[in-house]
Every structure is written in structure tokens, then in C-alpha cells.
C-alpha positions in Angstrom: -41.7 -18.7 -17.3 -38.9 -16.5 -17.9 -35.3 -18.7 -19.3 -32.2 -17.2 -17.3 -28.5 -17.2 -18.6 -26.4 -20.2 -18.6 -23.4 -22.2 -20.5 -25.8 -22.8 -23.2 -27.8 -20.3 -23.8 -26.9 -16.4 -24.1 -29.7 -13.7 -22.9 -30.0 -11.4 -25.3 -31.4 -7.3 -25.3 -34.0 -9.0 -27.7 -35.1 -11.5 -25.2 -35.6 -8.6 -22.7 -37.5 -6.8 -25.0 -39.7 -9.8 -25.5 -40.1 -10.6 -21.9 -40.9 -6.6 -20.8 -43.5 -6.5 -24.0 -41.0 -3.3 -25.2 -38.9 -2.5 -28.2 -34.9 -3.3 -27.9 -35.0 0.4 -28.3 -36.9 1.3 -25.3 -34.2 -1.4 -23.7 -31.4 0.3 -25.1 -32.2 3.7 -23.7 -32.8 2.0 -20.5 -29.6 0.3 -19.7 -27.4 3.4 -21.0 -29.6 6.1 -18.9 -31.2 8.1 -22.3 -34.0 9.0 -23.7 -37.7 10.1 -21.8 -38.8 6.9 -20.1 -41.8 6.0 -17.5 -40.1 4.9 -14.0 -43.6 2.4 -14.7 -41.2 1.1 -17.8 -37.6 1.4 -16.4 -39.1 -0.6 -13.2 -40.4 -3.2 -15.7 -37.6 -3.8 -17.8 -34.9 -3.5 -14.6 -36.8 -6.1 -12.9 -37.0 -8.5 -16.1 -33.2 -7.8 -16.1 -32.4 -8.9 -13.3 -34.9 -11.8 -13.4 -33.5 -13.2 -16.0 -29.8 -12.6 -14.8 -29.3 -10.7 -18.0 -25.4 -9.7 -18.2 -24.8 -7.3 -21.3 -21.8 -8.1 -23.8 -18.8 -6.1 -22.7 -17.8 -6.0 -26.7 -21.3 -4.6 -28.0 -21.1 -2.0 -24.9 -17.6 -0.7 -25.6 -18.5 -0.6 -29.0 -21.9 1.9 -28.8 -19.8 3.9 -26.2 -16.6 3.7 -27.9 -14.8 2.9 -24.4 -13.5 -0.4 -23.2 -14.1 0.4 -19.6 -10.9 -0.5 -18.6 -7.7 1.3 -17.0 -4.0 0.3 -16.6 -2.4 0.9 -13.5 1.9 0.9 -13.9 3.2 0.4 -10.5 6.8 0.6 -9.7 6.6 -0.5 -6.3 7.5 -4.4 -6.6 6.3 -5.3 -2.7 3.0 -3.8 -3.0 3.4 -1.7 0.1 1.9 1.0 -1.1 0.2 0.5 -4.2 -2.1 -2.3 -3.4 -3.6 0.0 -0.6 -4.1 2.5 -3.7 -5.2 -0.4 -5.8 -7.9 -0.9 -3.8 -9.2 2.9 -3.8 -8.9 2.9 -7.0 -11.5 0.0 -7.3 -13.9 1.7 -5.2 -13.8 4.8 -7.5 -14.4 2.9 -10.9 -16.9 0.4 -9.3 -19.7 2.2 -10.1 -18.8 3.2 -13.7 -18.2 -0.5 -13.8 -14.8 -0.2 -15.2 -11.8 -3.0 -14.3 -8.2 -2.3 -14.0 -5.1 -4.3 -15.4 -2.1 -4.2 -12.8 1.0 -4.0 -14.5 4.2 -4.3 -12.1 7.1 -2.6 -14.0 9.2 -2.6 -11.2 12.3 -3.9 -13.1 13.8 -2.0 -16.0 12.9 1.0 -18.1 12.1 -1.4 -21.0 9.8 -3.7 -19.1 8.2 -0.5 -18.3 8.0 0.5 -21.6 6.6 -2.8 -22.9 4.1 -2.2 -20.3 2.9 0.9 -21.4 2.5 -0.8 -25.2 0.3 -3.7 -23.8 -1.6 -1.5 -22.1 -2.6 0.7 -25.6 -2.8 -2.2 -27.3 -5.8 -2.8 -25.3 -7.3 0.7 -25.9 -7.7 0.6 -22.1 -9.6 4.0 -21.4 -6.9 6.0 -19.1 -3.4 4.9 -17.2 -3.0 5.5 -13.5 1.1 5.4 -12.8 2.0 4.5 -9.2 5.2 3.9 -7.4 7.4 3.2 -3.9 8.2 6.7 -3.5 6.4 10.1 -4.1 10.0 11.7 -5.8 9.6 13.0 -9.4 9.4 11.0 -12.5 9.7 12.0 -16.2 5.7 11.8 -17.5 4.4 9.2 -19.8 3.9 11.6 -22.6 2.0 9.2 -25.0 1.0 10.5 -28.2 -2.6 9.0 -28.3 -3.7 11.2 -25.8 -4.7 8.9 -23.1 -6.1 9.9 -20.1 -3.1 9.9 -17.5 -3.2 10.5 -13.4 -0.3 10.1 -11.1 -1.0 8.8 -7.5 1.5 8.4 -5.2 4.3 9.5 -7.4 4.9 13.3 -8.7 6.0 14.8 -12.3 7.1 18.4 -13.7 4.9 18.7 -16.2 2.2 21.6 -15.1 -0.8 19.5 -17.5 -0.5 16.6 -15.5 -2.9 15.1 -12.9 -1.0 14.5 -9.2 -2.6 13.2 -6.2 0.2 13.0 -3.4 0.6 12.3 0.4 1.1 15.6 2.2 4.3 14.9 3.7 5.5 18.2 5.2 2.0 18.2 6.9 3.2 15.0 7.9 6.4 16.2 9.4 4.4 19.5 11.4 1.9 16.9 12.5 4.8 14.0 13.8 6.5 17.0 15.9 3.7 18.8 17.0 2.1 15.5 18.6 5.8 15.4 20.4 5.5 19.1 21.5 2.4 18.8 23.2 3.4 15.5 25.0 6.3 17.8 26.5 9.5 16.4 24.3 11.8 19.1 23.8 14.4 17.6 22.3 13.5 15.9 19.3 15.5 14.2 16.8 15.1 12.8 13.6 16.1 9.1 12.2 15.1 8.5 8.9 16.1 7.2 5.5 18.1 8.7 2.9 18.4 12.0 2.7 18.0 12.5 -1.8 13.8 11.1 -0.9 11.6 13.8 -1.5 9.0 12.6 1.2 12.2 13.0 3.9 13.2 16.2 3.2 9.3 17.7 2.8 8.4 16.2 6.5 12.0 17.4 7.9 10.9 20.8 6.0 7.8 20.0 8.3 9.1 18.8 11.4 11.7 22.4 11.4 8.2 24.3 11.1 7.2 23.4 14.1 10.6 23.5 15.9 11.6 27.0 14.6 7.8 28.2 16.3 8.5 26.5 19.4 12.2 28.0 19.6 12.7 24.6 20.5 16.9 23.1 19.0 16.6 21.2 15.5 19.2 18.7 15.4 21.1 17.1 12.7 19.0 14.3 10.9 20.4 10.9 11.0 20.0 9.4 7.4 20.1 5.8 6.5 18.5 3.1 5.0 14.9 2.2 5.8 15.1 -0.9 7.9 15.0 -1.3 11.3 19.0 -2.0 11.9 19.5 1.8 11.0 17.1 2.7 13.7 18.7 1.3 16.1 22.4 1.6 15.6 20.9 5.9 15.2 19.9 5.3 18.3 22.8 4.0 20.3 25.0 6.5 18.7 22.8 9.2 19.6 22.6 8.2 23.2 26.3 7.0 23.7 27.1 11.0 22.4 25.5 11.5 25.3 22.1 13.6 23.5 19.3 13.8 26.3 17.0 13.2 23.8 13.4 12.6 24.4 11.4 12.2 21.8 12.3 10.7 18.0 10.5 10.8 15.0 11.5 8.3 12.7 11.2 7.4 8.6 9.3 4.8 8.7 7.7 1.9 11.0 10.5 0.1 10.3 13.2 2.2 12.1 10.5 2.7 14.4 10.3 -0.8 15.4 14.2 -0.8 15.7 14.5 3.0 17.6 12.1 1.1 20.4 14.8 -1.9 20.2 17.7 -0.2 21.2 15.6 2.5 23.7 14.6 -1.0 25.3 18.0 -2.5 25.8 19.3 1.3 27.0 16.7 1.0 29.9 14.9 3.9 28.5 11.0 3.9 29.2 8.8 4.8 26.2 7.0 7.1 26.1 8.1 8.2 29.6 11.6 8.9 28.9 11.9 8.9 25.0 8.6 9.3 22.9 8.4 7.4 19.8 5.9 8.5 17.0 6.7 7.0 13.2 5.5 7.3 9.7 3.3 4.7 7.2 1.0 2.9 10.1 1.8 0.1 8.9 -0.4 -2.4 10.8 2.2 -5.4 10.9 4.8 -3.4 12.3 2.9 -1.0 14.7 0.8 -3.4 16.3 3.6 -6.1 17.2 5.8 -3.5 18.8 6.1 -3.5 22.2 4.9 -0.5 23.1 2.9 -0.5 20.2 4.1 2.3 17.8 2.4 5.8 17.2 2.3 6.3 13.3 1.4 8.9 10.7 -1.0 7.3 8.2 -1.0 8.7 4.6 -4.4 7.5 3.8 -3.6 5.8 0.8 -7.0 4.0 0.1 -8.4 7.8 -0.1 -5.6 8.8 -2.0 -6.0 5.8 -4.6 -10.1 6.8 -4.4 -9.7 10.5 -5.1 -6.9 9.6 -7.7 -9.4 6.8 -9.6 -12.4 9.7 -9.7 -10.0 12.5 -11.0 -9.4 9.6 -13.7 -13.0 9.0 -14.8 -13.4 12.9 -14.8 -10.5 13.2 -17.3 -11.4 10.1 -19.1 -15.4 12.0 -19.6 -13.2 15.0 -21.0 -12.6 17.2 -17.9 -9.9 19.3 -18.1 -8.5 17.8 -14.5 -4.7 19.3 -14.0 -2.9 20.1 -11.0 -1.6 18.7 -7.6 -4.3 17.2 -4.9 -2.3 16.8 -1.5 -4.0 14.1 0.4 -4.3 15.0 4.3 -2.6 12.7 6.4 -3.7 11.7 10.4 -1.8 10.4 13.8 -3.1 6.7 14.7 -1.7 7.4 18.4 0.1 4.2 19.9 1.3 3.9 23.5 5.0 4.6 22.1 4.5 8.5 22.1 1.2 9.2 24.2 2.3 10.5 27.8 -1.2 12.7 28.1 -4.6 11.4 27.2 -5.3 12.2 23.8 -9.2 13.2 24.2 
């Protein structure tokens, strides 16, 4: 009867060996995927494996393979917004190579950051994937043991670096073309502060579209991101006495309060004023009455694609360059006149 793993007693690649009637070489070559050996064998000593719940010492492993199988991610973005949607991509990509990640939140100041970054060699952890609240530039890590560094979510000017971004100016054509063909033909912005990257790529975006349609492009309204900016925007765009009719706003946030103050103005949505927004952010879009359209960034595919461009760098690709994750419309009732089949 084969013994199985427990508090007391530690399998070893010697008790394998034993049970499968093999050498710990054979073993060996098995459980790292070298060396010429029978499917009749690797069957065999896979299914005394797992049989005797055998789980192989992390320490001996990163030894032979001179890896710890681990990554660091440094996120910036204290609420977890965005990076815990890219945390989990991320997972899903270094699952298979069986590799964990350590979550550092250096959200506070540029020496917490830094003491982050120390830990996080100290552990000899395999590569560092740097996230953050916004996609604007940031100065790159630079670190002089040459570890393995991608960017998700955040963007740097260094033309060796690894970035995988959100497309926002596809973003901002896709928000006003969806407006467009619902028949809006005077379309406004509301959205945060005007020095974000992400607002002036999806105005950039946004004036594509409006330029091709010879359609008016009026003045942005800048602000903060919350909902209180959408809706004062709103009430001083209507009391100017703007026949607006369709609005694309920031984030879900000045969604939620653009369909506030459109509510309180008598103004049907999405028969008078359509409403589309950016994030699809599921606790705001799905409690706003009308629900709220919303440009989703994908950020569990961007955290996936920016966790396999990782690994490839980490194996000793040469993996540079910008990767522009495609963004799609998850239509609510706020901006959806005509069917969308």
C-alpha cells in the first residue's frame, strides 16, 4: 500500500522512485519534461505521483532551475479598482507555469515604493509587473540586476520596455460612434481632469469621429471623477440652454450623476439625452436607473496578455514594445434608442 504525505511524514522523489520501480533519475526527467521517456513510464510514475499526493519542495525546484517562480506585482492604485481585475489575469497567465505573485501596494510615497522594490529583490522574485490607477507615464524601474520588468496598465518612455495598455482613443471613436448611429448629433463631453492621458487619447478619439461626421465638437467639461461633477456639468450645460442629446462621460461615476441631473431636468434617457460611459464598472452601471451603457477596457485580458509577455521575458525573449488592449461597448438601456442586433 502506497504511504501518502502528511504532517509527519514528507514524500520524497526517492519514495516515487521506489513506488514506480524507476531511478530518481528517470523521476527527475519526468517532473521537469526532459530526457527520452516511454508515455508507458511517464503514465506510471504520474499516476504514483499523484497517488501518493506527492508535492515537490519549492526550495530543491528553484534551486535545479535557478528560478523562484515567483513575481512581484507594485500597484499604485490603493482601491483596487483596477489592478485587482489585472491581478487576477495575471494569475491565470502564471498558473500553468505554476508561478505565485506577491502584491505589493505602494500607493503612498516614493519611498514606500522604493522599499517595495528592495523586498521584492530580496526575494530574487523572477520578474516585476508595475501597475497603477491611471495609464499616464511613469519614470521606469531601471534596476540594475536586470530583472524582468512589464508595465500593465500604466505607460513609460523608455523604447526597451514592455507596455500593455487600454486603447483609449479607440475607446473615445467607439463611445461616439455608438452615439452617432443612435442619431445624437450633438454630443458633449463630461469628464475628469483634463492633464489624464486616458482623457485626452478618448477626446483625441471621440473628435475622430465627430470631424468625419461633420457633426460640432464642443468644449469638454473637465472635473473631478465623481458623480457630483457629472451632474452640476450637466445642469450647467442645459441651463446655457445646449440642446444636447447625447453625453459621453469619464467614467461610471459621472455617469451615474449626468443620469441624476437629466432625471430631475425631465429629460428621458436615452430618448432625449443618450448616455454611454467608460470602465463598466458593474456596481455603478447595473444600479443606475436606466442602467448605464459603458466602455469596458478588458482588464482581466489586459492583466493575462501582460502576465504571458512576463514569462516570455523572464524565459529570455526579447519582448519590447507597446500592446494596446482592444476595448468593447456593454450597451445599457441609458444610450440604446435602436436594437443593437
Amino acid at each position: 500500500m502506497m504511504k501518502k504525505a502528511d504532517n509527519k511524514t514528507r514524500i520524497t522523489i526517492k519514495d516515487i522512485a521506489s513506488a514506480a520501480n524507476v531511478s530518481i533519475s528517470t523521476v527527475s526527467k519526468v517532473m521537469n519534461g526532459t530526457g527520452s521517456i516511454s508515455q508507458h513510464t511517464k503514465d506510471k510514475i504520474t499516476r504514483v505521483i499523484n497517488d501518493m499526493d506527492y508535492r515537490p519542495s519549492e526550495l530543491a525546484r528553484s534551486l535545479h532551475q535557478k528560478k523562484t517562480y515567483t513575481i512581484g506585482l507594485l500597484s499604485s492604485d490603493g482601491y483596487g479598482r483596477f489592478s485587482l481585475p489585472i491581478l487576477k489575469g495575471i494569475e491565470s497567465a502564471l498558473a500553468e507555469a505554476q508561478i505565485s505573485v506577491f502584491l505589493c501596494n505602494a500607493s503612498g510615497s516614493p519611498q514606500e515604493f522604493k522599499r517595495h522594490i528592495a523586498s521584492l529583490l530580496a526575494k530574487h522574485v523572477d520578474g516585476i509587473i508595475v501597475t497603477a490607477a491611471k495609464t499616464d507615464k511613469r519614470e521606469p524601474l531601471n534596476l540594475k540586476n536586470n530583472t524582468p520588468v512589464v508595465y500593465a496598465y500604466t505607460d513609460v518612455d523608455d523604447d526597451n520596455a514592455m507596455c500593455v495598455l487600454p486603447d483609449d482613443f479607440g475607446a473615445g471613436e467607439l463611445a461616439c460612434q455608438h452615439l452617432v448611429e443612435q442619431g445624437c448629433k450633438n454630443i458633449v463631453q463630461i469628464t475628469g481632469p483634463e492633464r489624464f492621458m486616458a482623457v485626452q487619447q478618448r477626446d483625441a478619439g471621440c473628435q475622430k469621429v465627430l470631424m468625419a461626421q461633420g457633426l460640432r465638437n464642443y468644449p469638454l467639461s473637465y472635473g473631478s471623477w465623481t458623480s457630483e461633477h457629472g451632474y452640476s456639468a450637466v445642469r450647467d450645460l442645459l441651463a446655457q440652454g445646449i440642446g444636447i442629446d447625447g453625453v459621453i462621460t469619464g467614467n461610471d461615476l459621472i455617469g451615474h450623476g449626468v443620469l441624476q441631473a437629466l432625471y430631475e431636468y425631465h429629460k428621458s434617457v436615452p430618448g432625449d439625452v443618450a448616455v454611454v460611459s467608460f470602465d463598466n464598472w458593474q456596481v455603478i452601471t447595473e444600479l443606475c436607473r436606466p442602467t448605464l451603457s459603458s466602455i469596458d477596457f478588458q482588464l482581466k485580458e489586459l492583466g493575462r496578455i501582460a502576465g504571458e509577455c512576463l514569462i516570455e521575458k523572464i524565459d529570455g525573449q526579447d519582448r519590447r514594445g507597446k500592446i494596446m488592449v482592444p476595448c468593447y461597448l456593454q450597451p445599457g438601456e441609458s444610450s440604446c434608442k435602436y436594437s443593437q442586433a
